[in-house]
C-alpha positions as CSV (number, residue, x, y, z in Angstrom):
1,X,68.9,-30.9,50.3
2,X,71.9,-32.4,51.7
3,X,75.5,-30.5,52.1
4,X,77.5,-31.3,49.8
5,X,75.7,-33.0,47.0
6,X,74.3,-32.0,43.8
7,X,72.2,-33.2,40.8
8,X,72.8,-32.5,36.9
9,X,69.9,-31.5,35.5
10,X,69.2,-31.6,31.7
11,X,69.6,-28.7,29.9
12,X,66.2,-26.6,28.8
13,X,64.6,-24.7,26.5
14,X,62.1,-22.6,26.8
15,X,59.4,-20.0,25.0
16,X,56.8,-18.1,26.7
17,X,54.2,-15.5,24.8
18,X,52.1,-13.1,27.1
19,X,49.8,-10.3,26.3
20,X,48.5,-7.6,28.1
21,X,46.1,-5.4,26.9
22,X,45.0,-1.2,28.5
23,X,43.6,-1.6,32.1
24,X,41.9,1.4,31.3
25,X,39.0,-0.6,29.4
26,X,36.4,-1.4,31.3
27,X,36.8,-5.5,30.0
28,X,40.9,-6.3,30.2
29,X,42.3,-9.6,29.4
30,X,46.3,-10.9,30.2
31,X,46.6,-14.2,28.7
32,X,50.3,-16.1,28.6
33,X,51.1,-19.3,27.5
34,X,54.7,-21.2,28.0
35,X,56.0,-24.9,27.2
36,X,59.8,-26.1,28.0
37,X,61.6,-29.1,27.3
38,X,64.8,-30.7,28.0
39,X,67.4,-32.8,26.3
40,X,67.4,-36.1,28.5
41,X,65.2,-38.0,30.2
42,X,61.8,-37.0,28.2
43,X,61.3,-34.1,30.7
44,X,58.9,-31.3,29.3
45,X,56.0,-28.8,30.6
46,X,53.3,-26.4,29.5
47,X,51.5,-24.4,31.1
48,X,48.6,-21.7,30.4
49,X,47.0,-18.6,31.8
50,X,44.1,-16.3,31.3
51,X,43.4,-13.1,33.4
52,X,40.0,-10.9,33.0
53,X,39.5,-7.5,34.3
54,X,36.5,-5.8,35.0
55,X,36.5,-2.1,35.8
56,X,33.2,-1.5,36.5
57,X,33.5,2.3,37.8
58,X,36.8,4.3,39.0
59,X,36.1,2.6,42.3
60,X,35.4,-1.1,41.7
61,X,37.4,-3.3,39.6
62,X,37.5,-7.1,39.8
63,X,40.3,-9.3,38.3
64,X,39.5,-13.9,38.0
65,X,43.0,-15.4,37.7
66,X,43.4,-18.8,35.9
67,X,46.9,-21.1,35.8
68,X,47.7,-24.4,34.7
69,X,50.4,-26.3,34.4
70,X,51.4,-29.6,33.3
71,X,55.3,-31.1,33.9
72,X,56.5,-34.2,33.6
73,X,59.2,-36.5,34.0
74,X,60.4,-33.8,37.2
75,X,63.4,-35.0,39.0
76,X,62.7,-34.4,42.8
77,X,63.9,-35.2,46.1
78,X,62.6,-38.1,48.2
79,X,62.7,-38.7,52.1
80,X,64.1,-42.3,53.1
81,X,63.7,-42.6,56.9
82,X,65.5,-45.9,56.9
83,X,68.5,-44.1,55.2
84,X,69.7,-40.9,56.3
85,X,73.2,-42.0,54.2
86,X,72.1,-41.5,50.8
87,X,70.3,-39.2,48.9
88,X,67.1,-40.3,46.8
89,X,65.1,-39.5,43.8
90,X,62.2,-39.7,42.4
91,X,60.2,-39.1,38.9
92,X,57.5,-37.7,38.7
93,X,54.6,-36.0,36.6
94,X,52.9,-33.1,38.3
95,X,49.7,-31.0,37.9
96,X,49.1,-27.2,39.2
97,X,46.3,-25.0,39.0
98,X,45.5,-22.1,40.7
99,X,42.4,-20.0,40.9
100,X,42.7,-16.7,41.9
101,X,39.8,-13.6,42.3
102,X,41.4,-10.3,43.8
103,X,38.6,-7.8,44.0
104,X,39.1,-4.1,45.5
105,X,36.9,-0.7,46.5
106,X,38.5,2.5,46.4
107,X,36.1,5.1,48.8
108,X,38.4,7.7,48.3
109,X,41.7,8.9,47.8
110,X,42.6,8.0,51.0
111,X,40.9,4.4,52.0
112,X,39.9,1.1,50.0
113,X,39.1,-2.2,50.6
114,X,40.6,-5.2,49.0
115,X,39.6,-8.9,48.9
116,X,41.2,-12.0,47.8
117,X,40.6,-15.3,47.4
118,X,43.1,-18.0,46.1
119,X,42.6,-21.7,45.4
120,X,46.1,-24.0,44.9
121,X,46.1,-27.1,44.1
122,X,49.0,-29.6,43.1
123,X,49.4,-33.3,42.5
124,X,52.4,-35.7,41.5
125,X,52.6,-39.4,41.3
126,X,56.1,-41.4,41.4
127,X,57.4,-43.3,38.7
128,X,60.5,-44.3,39.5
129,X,63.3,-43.9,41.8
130,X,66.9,-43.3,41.7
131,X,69.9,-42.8,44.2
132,X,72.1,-40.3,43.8
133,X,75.9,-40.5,43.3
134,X,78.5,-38.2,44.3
135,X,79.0,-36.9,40.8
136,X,75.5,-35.8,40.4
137,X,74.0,-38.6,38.2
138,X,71.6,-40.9,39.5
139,X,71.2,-45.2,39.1
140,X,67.8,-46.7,38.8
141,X,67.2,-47.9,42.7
142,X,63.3,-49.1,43.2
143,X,64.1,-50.8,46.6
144,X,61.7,-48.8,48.1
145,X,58.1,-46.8,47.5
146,X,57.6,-43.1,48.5
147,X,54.7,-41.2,48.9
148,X,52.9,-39.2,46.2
149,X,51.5,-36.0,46.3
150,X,48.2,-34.4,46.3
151,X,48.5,-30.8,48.2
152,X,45.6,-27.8,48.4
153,X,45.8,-24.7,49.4
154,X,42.4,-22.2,50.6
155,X,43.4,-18.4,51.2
156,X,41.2,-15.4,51.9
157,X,42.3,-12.3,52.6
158,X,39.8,-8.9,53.5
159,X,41.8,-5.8,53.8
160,X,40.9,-2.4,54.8
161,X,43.2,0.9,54.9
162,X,42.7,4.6,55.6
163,X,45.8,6.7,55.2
164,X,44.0,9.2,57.7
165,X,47.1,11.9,57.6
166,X,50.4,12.1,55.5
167,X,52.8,9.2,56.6
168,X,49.8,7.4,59.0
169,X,48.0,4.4,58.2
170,X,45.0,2.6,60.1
171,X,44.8,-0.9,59.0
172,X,42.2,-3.8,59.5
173,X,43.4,-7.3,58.1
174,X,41.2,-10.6,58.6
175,X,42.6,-13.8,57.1
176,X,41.5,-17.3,56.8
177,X,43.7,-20.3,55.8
178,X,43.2,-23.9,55.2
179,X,45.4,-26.7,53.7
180,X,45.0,-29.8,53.0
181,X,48.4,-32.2,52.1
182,X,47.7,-36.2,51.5
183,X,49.6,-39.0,49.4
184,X,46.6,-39.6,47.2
185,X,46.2,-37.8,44.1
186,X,42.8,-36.9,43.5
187,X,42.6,-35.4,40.0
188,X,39.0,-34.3,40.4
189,X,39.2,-30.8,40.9
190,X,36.0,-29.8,42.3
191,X,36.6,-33.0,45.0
192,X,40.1,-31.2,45.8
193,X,37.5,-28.2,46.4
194,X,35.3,-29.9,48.5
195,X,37.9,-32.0,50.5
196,X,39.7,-28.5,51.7
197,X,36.4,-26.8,52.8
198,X,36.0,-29.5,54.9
199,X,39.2,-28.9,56.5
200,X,39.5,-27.2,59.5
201,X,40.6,-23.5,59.1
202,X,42.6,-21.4,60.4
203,X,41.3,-17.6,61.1
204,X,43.0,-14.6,62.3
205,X,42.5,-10.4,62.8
206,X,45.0,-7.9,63.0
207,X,45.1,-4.0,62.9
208,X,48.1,-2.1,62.8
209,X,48.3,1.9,63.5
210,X,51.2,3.6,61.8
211,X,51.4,6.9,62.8
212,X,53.7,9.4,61.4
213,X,55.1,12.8,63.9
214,X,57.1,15.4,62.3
215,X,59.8,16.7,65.1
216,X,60.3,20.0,63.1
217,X,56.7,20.7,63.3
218,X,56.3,19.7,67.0
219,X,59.5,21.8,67.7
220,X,58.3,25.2,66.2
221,X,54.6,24.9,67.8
222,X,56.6,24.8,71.4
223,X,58.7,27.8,70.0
């Protein structure tokens, strides 16, 4: 985050398995699951993920998406206001999970309308700290105390689209945001979920017309 400096990371493996089944079934289900680790400094992470699909007709189909991760020992960056000289570090273990529901309505072949709903949350909580040398290693430095991590995310989005001619699209987008970012991890996920609906949103409309005029055409009807 700074010109001119950089930090050696471990080196990592990694293994990931993911399956996905035939979204022509009417019950579908992607599942993955990955774990990494590194050669210094204890750093590792997991993380797991299941995906049902519901077709329910040719027009309605429903898909719940579930991730979560674990990491720890993560090398990141952290802010000194009293130092704007060096660069510090911090370690950290972090947890992720988000919730995800996308459903969608197809009227025809030329309009649907789609909905989605998303849920992120994150948390880390310092360990240590380090400062940063010029040749990219660090040095145990705990002169000082950042701030942890406990960050949400709320997202809807209702979409509806009508390709009304070849080329020409009306659409109708309504979104609704909130997020929620504090230096207290709360690890009680359905608090996280109550804290962000409590949060003041953030709500908006758009439409957009996109409308498509062939010149050839036009110029052979004034022929």
């Amino acid at each position: 985050r700074k010109e001119g400096r950089m930090l050696i990371v471990p080196r990592k493996t990694s293994f990931r398995w993911f399956g996905s089944p035939d979204y022509r079934k009417v019950l579908a289900i992607d599942h993955g699951f990955s774990f990494w680790y590194a050669d210094r400094m204890g750093q590792r992470g997991f993380d797991y993920s299941i995906s049902p699909r519901i077709r329910f007709s040719d027009k309605l189909f429903i898909v719940y998406s579930f991730n979560q991760s674990f990491e720890y020992n993560l090398i990141g960056a952290v802010r000194n206001e009293n130092d704007n000289t060096n660069v510090y570090m911090g370690k950290r273990n972090a947890i992720t999970i988000t919730n995800t529901i996308n459903a969608q309505y197809t009227f025809n072949a030329k309009a649907f309308v789609n909905l989605r709903l998303r849920h992120y949350w994150s948390s880390f909580k310092y360990d240590e700290y380090y400062m940063l040398n010029n040749d990219g290693t660090l040095n145990p430095n705990n002169t000082f105390i950042a701030d942890n991590n406990n960050t949400n995310f709320f997202n809807i989005d209702l979409v509806y689209q009508w390709n009304f001619a070849p080329g020409s699209v009306l659409s109708v987008v309504w979104k609704n945001s909130i997020a929620l970012d504090n230096d207290k991890p709360e690890y009680n996920y359905f608090k996280n979920i109550r804290d962000v609906w409590d949060t003041p949103q953030a709500n908006s409309i758009s439409f957009k017309l996109l409308y498509y005029l062939d010149y050839h055409m036009i110029k052979k009807q004034n022929k």
